[in-house]
C-alpha positions as CSV (number, residue, x, y, z in Angstrom):
1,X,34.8,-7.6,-0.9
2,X,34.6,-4.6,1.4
3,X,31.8,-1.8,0.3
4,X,32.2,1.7,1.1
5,X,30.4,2.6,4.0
6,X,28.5,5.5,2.0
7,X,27.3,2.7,-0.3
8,X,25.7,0.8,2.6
9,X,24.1,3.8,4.0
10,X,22.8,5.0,0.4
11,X,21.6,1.3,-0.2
12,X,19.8,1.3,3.4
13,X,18.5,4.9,3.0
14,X,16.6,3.6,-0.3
15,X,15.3,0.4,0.7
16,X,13.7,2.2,4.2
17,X,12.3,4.7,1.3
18,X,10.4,2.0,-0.5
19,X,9.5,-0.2,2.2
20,X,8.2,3.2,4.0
21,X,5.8,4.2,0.3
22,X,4.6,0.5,-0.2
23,X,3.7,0.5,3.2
24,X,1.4,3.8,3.2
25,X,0.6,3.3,-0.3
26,X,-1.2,-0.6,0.9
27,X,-2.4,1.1,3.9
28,X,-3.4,5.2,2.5
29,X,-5.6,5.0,6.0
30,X,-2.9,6.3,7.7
31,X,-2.6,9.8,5.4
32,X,-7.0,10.0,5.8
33,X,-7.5,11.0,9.0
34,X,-11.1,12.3,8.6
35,X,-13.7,9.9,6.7
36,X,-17.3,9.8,5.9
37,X,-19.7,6.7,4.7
38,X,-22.8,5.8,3.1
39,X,-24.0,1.9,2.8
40,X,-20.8,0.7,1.5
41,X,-19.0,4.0,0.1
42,X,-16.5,5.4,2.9
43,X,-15.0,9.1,1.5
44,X,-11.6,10.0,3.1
45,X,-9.9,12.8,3.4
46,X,-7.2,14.8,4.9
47,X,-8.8,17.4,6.6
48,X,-12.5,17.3,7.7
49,X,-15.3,16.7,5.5
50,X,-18.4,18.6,5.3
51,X,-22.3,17.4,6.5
52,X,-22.6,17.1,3.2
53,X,-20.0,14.4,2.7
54,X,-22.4,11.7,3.9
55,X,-24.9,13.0,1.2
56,X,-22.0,13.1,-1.4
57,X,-20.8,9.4,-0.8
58,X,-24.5,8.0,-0.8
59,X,-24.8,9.3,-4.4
60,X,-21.9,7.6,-5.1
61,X,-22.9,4.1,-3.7
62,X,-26.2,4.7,-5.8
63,X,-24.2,5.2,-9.0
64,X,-22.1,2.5,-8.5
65,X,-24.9,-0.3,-7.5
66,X,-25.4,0.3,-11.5
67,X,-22.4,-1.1,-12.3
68,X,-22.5,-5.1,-13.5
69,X,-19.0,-4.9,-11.0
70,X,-20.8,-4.1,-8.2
71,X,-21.0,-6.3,-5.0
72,X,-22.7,-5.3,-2.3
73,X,-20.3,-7.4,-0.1
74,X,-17.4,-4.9,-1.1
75,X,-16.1,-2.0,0.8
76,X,-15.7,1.3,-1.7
77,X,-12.9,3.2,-0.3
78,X,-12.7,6.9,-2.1
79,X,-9.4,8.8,-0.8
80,X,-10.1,12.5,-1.7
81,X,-6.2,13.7,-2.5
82,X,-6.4,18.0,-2.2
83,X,-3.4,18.3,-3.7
84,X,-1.7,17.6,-7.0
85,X,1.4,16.9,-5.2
86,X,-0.5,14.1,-3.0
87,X,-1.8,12.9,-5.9
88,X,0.9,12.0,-7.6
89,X,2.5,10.6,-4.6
90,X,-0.3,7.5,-4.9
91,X,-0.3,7.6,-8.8
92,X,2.8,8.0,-10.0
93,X,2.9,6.2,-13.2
94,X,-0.9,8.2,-14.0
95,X,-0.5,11.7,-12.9
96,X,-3.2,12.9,-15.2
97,X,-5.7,10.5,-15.2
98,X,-8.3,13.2,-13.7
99,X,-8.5,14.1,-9.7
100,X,-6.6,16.9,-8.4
101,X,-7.8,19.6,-10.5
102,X,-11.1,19.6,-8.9
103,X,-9.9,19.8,-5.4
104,X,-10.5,23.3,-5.8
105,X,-13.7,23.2,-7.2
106,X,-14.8,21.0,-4.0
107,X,-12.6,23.3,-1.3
108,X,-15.2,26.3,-2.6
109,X,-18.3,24.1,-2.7
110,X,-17.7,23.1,0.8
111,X,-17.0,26.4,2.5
112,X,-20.7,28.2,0.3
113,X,-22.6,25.6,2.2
């Protein structure tokens, strides 16, 4: 059975899509350029992070080690999406579960230090 060409292309065009998202949605690394760590809490971001990052991601670490599913063997990766849009590029089934609203809020804390 012969397909139409435009089928094959459309088909193609879709499956390059969704190989292209799984891959950068396995690997975010790629979209983080910038990054910051404490002990085993690593902050990334798109643009660059403030001195205070470091700070930032140590609190973190210390209010996850009181967690009973902490491990200190594990890596915590945080990627810090500054854009709604971004956001729901890596969650799209959970848009609202919390996050890009207070990009904002961490855009002015960043530039009054």
């Amino acid at each position: 059975m012969m397909t139409r060409p435009w089928l094959r292309r459309a088909i193609l065009t879709l499956t390059v899509a969704a190989v292209l998202y799984g891959v950068v949605v396995r690997w975010p690394h790629v979209v983080f350029a910038y990054s910051a760590q404490a002990d085993n809490v690593i902050l990334h971001a798109r643009a660059p992070l403030p001195a205070r990052a470091a700070a930032i991601a140590a609190e973190a670490g210390r209010r996850v080690k009181r967690s009973p599913l902490y491990s200190a063997e594990t890596t915590y990766d945080v990627f810090l999406c500054d854009t709604p849009a971004l956001f729901a590029f890596f969650a799209p089934v959970n848009r609202s579960v919390g996050g890009p609203e207070r990009a904002a809020l961490l855009q002015a804390r960043s530039k009054s230090m």
